[in-house]
N, C-alpha and C positions, 0 to 999 in steps of 0.2 A: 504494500500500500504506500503511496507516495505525500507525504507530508510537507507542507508548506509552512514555515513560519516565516514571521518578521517583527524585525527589530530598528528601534532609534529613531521610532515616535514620540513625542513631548510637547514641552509647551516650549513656543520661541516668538519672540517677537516681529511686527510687520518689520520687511526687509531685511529682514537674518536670514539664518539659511537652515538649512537641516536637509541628513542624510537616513535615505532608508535603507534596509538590506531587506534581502527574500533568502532562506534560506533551503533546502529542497532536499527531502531523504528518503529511504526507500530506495524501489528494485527498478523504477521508470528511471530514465537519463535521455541526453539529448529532444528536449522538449524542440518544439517548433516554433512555436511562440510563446514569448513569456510578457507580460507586460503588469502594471499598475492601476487598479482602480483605484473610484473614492465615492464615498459616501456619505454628504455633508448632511448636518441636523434637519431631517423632517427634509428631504430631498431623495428621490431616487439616486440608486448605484450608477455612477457615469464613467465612462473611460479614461483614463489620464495619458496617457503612454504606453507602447507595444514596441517589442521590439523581435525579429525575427533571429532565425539560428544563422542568416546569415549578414545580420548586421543592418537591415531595415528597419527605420522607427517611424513612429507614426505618432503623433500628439496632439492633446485635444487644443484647440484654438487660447483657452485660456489660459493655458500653462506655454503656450510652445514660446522659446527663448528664454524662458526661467527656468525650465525644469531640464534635467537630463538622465534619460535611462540608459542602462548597461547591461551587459549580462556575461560570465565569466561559466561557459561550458564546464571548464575542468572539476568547475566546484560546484556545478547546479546551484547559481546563484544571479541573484538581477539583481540591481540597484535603483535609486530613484535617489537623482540630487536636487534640492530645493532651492532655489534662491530666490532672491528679491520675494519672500512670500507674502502674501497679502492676507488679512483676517476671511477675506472669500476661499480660502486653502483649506479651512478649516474641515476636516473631515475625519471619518475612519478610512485607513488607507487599506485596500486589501492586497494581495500580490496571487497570481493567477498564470498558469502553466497549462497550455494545451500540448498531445502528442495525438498526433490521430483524429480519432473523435474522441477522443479523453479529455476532460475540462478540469486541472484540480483549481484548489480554490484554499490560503489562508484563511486564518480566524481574525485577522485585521488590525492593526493599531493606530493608535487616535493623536493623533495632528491639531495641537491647539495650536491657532495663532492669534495673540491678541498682546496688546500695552500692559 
């Protein structure tokens, strides 16, 4: 069974920065896409960034030039770097790994941004 967690959600202020990881374990490897959601207070789960196994990303309008995702094969693992964030950032962030028709899916961590 293929486990997702993530780590180095917090609280940080508008225009700091903050870094997320995904971490990924279990007997699945080489995903095909791994990317970043979020899900801000009393809003539906929206896309944030994707990135493919071969280095294709893809981000949502309101993040794109702030944020930057990564993803490091050897270790089954994606990132997501924050910058300039805005208190509209504010969400639970989840991390999400397809192979195939396989969809896994983090338990999420929470992303304050505010003064």
């Amino acid at each position: 069974q293929v486990q997702l967690v993530e780590s180095g959600g917090g609280l940080v202020q508008p225009g700091g920065s903050l870094s997320l990881s995904c971490a990924a374990s279990g007997s699945m490897s080489g995903f095909s896409t791994m990317g970043w959601f979020r899900q801000p207070p009393g809003k539906q789960r929206e896309l944030v960034a994707t990135i493919t196994r071969g280095g294709s990303t893809n981000y949502a309008d309101s993040v794109k030039g702030r944020f930057t995702i990564s993803r490091d094969d050897a270790k089954n693992t994606v990132h997501l770097q924050m910058n300039s964030v805005k208190p509209e950032d504010t969400a639970v962030y989840y991390c999400n790994a397809v192979l195939r028709t396989y969809n896994f899916w983090g338990q999420g961590t929470q992303v304050t941004v505010s003064s």
